[in-house]
mmJSON file of the N, C-alpha and C atoms, coordinates in Angstrom:
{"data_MODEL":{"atom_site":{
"group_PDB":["ATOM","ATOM","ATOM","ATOM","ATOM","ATOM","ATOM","ATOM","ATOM","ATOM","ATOM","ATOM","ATOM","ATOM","ATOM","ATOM","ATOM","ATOM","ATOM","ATOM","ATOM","ATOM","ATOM","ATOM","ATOM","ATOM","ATOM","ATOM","ATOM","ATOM","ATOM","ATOM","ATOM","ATOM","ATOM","ATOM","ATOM","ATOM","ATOM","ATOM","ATOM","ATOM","ATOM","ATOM","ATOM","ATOM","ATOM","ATOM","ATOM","ATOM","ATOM","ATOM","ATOM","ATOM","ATOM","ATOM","ATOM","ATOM","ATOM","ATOM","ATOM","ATOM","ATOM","ATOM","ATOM","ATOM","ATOM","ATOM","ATOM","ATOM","ATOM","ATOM","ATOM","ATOM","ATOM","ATOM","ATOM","ATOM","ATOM","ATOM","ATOM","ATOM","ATOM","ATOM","ATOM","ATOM","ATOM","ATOM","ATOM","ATOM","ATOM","ATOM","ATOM","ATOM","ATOM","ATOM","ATOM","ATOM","ATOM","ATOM","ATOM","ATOM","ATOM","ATOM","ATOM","ATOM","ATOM","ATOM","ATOM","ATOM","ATOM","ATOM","ATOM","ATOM","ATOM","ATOM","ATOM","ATOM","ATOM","ATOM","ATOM","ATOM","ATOM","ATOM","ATOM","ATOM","ATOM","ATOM","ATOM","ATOM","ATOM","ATOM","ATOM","ATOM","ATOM","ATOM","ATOM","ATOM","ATOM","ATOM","ATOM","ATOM","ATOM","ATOM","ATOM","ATOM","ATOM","ATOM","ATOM","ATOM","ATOM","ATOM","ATOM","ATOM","ATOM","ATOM","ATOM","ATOM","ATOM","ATOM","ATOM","ATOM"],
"id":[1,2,3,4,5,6,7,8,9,10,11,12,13,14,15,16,17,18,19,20,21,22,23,24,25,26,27,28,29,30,31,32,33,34,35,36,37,38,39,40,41,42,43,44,45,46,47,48,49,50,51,52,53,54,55,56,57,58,59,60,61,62,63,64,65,66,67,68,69,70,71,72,73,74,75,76,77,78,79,80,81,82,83,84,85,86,87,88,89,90,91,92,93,94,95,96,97,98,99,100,101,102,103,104,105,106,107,108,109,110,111,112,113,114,115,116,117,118,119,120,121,122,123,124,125,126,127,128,129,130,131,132,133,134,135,136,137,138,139,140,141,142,143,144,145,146,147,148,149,150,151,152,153,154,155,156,157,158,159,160,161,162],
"type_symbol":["N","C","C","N","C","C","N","C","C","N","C","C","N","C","C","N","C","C","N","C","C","N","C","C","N","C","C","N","C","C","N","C","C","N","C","C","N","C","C","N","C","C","N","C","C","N","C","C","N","C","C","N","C","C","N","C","C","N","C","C","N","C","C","N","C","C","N","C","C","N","C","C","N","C","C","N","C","C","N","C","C","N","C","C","N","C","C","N","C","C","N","C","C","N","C","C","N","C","C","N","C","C","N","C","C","N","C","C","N","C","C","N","C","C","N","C","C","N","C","C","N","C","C","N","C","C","N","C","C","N","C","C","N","C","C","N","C","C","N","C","C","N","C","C","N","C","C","N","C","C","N","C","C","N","C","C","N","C","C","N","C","C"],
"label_atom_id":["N","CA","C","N","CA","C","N","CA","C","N","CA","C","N","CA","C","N","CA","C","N","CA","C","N","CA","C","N","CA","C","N","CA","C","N","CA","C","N","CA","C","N","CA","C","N","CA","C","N","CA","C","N","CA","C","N","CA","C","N","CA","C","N","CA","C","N","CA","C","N","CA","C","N","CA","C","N","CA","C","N","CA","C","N","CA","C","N","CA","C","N","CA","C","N","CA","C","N","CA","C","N","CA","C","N","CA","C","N","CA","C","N","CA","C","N","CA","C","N","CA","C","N","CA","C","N","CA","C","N","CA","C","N","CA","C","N","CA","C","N","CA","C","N","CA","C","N","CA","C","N","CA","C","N","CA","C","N","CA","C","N","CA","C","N","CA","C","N","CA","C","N","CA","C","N","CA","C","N","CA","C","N","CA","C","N","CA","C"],
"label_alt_id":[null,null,null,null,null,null,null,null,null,null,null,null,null,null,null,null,null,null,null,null,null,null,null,null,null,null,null,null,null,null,null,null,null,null,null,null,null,null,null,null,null,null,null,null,null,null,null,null,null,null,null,null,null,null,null,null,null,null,null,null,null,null,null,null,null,null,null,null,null,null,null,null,null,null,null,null,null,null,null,null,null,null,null,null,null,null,null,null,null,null,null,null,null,null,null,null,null,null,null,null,null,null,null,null,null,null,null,null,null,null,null,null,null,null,null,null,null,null,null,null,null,null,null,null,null,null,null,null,null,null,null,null,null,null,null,null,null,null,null,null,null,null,null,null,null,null,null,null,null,null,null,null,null,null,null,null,null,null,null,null,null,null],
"label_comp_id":["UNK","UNK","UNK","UNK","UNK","UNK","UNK","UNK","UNK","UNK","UNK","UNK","UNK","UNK","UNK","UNK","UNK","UNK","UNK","UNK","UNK","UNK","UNK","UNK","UNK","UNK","UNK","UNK","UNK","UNK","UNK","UNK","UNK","UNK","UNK","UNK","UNK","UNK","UNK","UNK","UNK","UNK","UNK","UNK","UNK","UNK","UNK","UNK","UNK","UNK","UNK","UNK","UNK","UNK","UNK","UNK","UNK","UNK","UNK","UNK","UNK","UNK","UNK","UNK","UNK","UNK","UNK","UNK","UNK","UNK","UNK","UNK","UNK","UNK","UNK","UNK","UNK","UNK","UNK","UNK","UNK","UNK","UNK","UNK","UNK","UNK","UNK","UNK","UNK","UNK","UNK","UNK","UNK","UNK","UNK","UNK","UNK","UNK","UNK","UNK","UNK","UNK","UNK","UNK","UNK","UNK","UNK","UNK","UNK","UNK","UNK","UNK","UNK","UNK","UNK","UNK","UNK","UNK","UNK","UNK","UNK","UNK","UNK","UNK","UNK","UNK","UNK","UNK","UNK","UNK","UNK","UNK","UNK","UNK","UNK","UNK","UNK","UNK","UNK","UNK","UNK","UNK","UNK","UNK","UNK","UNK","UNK","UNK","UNK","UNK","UNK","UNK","UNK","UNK","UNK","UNK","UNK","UNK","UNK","UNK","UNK","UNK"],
"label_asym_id":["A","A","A","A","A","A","A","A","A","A","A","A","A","A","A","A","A","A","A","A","A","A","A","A","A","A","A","A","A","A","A","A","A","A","A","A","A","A","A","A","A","A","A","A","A","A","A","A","A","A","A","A","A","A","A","A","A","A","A","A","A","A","A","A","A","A","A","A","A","A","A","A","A","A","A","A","A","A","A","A","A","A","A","A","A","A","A","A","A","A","A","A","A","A","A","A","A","A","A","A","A","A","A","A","A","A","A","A","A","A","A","A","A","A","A","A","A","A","A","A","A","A","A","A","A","A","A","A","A","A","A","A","A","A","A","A","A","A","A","A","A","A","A","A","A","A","A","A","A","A","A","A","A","A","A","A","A","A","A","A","A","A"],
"label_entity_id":["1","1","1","1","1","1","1","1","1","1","1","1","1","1","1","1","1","1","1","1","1","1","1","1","1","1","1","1","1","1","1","1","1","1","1","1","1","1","1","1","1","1","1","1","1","1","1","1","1","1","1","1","1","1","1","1","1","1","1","1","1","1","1","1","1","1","1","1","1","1","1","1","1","1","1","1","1","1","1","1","1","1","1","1","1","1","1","1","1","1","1","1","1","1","1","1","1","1","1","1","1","1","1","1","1","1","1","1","1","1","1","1","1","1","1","1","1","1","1","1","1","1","1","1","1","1","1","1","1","1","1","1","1","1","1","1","1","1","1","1","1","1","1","1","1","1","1","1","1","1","1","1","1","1","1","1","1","1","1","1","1","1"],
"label_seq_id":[1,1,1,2,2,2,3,3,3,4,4,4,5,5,5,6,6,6,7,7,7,8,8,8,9,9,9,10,10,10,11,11,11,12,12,12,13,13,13,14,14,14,15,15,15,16,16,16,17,17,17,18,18,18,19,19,19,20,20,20,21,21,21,22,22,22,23,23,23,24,24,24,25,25,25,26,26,26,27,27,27,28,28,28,29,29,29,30,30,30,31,31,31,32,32,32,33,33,33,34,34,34,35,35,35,36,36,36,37,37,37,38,38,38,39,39,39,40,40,40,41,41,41,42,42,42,43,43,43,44,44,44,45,45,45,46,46,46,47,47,47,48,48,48,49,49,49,50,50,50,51,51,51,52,52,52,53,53,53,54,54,54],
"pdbx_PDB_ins_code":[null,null,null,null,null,null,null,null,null,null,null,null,null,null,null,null,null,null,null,null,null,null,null,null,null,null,null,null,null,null,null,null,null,null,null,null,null,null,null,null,null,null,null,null,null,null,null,null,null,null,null,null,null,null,null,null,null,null,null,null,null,null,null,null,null,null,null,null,null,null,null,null,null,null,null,null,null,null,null,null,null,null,null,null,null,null,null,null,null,null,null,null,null,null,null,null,null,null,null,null,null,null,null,null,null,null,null,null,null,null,null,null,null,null,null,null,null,null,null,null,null,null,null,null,null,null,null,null,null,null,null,null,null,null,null,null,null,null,null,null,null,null,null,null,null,null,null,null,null,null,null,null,null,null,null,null,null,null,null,null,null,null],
"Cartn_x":[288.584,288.288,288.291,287.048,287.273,288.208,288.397,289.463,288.12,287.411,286.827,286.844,287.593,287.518,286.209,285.25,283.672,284.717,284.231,284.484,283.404,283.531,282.678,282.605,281.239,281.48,281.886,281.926,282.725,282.064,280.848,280.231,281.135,281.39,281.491,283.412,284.145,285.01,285.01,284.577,284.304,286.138,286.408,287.179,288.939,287.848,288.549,288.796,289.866,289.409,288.987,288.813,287.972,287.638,286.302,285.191,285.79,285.688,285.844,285.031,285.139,283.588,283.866,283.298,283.526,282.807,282.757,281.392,282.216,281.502,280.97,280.109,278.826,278.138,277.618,278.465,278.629,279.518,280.161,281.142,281.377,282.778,283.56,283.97,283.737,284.323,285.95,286.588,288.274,288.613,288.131,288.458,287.987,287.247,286.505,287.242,288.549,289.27,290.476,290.745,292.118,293.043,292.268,292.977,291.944,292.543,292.297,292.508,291.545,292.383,291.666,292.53,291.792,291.747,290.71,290.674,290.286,290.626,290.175,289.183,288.467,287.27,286.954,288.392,288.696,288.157,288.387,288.147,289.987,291.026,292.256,292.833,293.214,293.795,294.67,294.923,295.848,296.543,295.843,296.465,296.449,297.186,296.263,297.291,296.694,297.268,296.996,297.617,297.721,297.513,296.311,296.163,296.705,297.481,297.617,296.499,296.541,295.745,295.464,294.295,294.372,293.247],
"Cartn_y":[23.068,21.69,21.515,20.953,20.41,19.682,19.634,18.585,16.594,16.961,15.396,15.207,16.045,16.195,16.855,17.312,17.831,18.949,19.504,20.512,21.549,22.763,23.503,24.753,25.064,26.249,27.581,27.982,29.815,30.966,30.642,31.979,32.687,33.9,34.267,35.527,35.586,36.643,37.951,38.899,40.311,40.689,41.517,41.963,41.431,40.408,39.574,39.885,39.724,40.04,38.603,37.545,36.071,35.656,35.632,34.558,34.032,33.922,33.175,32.635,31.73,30.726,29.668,30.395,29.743,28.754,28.014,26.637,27.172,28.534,27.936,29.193,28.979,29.824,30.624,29.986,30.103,30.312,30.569,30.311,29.506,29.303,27.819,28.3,27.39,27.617,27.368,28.547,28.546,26.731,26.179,25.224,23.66,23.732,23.418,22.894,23.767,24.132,23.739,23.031,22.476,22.9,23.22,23.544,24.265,25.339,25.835,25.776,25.969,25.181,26.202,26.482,27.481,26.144,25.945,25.029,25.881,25.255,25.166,25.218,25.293,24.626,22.994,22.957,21.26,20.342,21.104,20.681,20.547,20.837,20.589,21.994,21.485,22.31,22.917,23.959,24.756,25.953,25.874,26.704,26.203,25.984,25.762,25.775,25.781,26.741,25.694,24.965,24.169,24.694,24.829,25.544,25.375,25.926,25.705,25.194,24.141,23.34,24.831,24.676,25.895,25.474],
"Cartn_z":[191.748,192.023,193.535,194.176,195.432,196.028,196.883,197.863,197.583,197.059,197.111,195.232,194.434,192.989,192.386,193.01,192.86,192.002,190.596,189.876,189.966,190.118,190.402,188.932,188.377,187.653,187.901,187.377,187.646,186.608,185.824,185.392,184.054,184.201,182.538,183.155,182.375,183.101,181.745,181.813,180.898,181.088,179.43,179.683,178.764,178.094,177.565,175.758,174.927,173.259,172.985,173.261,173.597,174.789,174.237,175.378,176.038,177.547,178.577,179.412,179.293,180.099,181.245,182.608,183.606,184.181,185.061,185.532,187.07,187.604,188.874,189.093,189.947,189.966,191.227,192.223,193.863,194.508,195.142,195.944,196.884,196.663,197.182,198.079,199.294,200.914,200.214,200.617,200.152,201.11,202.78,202.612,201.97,201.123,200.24,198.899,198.105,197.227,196.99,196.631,196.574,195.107,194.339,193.047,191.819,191.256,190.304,188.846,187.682,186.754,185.632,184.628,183.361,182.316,181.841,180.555,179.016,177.955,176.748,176.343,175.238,174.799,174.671,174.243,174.258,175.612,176.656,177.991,178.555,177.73,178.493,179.23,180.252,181.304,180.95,180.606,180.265,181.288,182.177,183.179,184.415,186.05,187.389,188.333,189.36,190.594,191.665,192.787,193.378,194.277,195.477,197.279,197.737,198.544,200.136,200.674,201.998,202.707,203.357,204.185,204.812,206.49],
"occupancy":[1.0,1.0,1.0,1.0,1.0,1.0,1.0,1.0,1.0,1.0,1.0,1.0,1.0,1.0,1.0,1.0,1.0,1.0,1.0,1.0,1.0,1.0,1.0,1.0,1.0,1.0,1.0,1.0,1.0,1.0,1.0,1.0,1.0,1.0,1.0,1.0,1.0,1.0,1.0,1.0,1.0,1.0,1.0,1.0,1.0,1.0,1.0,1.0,1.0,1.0,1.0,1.0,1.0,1.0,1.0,1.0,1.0,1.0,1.0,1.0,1.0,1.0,1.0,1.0,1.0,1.0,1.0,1.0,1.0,1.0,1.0,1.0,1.0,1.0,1.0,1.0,1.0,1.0,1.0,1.0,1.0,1.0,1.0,1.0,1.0,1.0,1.0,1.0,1.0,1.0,1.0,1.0,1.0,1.0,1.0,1.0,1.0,1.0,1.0,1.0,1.0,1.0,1.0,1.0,1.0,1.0,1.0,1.0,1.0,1.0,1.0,1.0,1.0,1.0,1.0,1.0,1.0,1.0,1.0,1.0,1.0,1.0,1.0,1.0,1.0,1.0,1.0,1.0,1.0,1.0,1.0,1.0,1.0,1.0,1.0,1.0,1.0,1.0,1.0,1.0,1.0,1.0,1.0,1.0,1.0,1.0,1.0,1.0,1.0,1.0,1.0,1.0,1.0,1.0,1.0,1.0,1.0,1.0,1.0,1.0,1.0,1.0],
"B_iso_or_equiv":[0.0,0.0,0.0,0.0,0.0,0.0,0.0,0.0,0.0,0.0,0.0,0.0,0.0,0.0,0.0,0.0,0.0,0.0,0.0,0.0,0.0,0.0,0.0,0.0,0.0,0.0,0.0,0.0,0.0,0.0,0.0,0.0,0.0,0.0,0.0,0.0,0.0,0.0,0.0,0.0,0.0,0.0,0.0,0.0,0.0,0.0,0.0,0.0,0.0,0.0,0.0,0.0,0.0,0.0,0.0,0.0,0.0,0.0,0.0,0.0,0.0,0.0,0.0,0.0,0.0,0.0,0.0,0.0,0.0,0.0,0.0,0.0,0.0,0.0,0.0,0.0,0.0,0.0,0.0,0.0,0.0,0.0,0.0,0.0,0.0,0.0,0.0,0.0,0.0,0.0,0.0,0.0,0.0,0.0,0.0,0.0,0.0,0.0,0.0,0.0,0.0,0.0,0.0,0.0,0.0,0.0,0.0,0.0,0.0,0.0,0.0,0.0,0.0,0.0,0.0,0.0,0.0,0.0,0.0,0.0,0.0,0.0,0.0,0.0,0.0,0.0,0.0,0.0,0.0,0.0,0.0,0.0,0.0,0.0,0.0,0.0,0.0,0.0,0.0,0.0,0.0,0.0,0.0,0.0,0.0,0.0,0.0,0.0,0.0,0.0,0.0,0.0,0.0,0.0,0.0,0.0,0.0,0.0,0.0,0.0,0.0,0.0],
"pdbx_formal_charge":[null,null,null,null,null,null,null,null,null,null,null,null,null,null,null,null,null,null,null,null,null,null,null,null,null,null,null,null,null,null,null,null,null,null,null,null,null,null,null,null,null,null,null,null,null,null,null,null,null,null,null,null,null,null,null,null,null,null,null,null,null,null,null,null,null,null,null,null,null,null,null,null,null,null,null,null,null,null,null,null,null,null,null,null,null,null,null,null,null,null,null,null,null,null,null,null,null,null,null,null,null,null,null,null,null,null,null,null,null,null,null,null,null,null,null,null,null,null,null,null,null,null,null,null,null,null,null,null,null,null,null,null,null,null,null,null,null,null,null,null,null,null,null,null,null,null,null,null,null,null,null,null,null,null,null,null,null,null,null,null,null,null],
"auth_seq_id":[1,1,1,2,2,2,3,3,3,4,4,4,5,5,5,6,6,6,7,7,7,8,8,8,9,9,9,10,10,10,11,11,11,12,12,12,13,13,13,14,14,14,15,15,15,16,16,16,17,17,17,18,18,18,19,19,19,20,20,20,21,21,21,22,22,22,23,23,23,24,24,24,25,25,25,26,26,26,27,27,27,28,28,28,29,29,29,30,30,30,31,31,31,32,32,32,33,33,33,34,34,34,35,35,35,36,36,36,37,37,37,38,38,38,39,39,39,40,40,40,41,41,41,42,42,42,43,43,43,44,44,44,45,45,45,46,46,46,47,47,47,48,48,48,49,49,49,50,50,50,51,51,51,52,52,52,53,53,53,54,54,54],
"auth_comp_id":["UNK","UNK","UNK","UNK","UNK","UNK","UNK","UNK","UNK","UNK","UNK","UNK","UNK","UNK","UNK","UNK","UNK","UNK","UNK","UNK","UNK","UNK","UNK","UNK","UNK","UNK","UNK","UNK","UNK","UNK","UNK","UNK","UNK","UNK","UNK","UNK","UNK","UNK","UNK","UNK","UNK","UNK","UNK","UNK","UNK","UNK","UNK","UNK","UNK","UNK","UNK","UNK","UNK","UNK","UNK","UNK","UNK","UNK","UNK","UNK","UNK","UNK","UNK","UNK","UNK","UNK","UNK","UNK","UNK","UNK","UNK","UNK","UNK","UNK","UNK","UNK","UNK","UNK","UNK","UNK","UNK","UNK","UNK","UNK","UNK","UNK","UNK","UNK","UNK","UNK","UNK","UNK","UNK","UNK","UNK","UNK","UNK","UNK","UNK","UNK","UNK","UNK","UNK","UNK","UNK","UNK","UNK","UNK","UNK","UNK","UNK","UNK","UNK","UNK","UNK","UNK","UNK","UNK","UNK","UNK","UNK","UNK","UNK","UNK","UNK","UNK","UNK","UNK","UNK","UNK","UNK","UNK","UNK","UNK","UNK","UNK","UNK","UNK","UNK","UNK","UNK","UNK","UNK","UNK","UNK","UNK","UNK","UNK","UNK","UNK","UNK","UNK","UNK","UNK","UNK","UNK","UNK","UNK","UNK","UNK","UNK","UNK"],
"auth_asym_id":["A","A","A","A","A","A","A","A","A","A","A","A","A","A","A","A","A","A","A","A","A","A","A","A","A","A","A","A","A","A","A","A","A","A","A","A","A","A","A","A","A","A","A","A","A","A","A","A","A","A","A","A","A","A","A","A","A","A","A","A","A","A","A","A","A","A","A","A","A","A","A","A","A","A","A","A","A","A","A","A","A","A","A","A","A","A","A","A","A","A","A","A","A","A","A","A","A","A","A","A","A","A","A","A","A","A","A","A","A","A","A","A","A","A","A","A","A","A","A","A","A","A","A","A","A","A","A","A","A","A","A","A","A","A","A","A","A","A","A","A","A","A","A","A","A","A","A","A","A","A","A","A","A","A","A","A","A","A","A","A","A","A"],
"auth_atom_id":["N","CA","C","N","CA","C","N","CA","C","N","CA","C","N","CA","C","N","CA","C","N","CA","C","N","CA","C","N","CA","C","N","CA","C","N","CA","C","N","CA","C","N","CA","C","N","CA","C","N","CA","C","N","CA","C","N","CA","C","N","CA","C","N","CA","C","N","CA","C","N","CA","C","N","CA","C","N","CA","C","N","CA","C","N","CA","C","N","CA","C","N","CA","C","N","CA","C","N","CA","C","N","CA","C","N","CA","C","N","CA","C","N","CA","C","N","CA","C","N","CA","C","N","CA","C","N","CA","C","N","CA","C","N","CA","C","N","CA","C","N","CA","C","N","CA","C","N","CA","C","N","CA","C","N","CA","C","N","CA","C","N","CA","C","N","CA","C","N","CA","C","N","CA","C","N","CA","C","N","CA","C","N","CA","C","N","CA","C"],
"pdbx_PDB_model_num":[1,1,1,1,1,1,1,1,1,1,1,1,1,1,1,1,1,1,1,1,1,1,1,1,1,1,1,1,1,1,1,1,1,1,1,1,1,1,1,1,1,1,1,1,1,1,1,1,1,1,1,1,1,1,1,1,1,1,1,1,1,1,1,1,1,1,1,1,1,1,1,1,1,1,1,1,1,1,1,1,1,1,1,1,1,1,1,1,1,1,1,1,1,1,1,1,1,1,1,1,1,1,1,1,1,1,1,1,1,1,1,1,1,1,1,1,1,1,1,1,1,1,1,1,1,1,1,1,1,1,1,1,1,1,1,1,1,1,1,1,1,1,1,1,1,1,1,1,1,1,1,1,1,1,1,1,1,1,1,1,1,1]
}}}
């Protein structure tokens, strides 16, 4: 998630015994980034990681 809340996709992660499906398809200027977040299918956040300002 951006520092302005803009959510960005993240593409597909291999490697997995279930599908994992990402939404971003670019890369994010790290100062750009304020937080990371693994969701559900549901759409709920189930995992996330708070940046350092940088």
């Amino acid at each position: 998630m951006g520092v302005d809340g803009t959510e960005f996709s993240a593409g597909e992660v291999l490697g997995s015994d279930v599908p994992i499906v990402c939404r971003m398809n670019a890369a994010v200027l790290r100062g750009d980034a304020a937080r990371m977040e693994l969701r559900d299918t549901g759409d709920a956040v189930i995992a996330h990681a708070e940046l350092p300002a940088v």
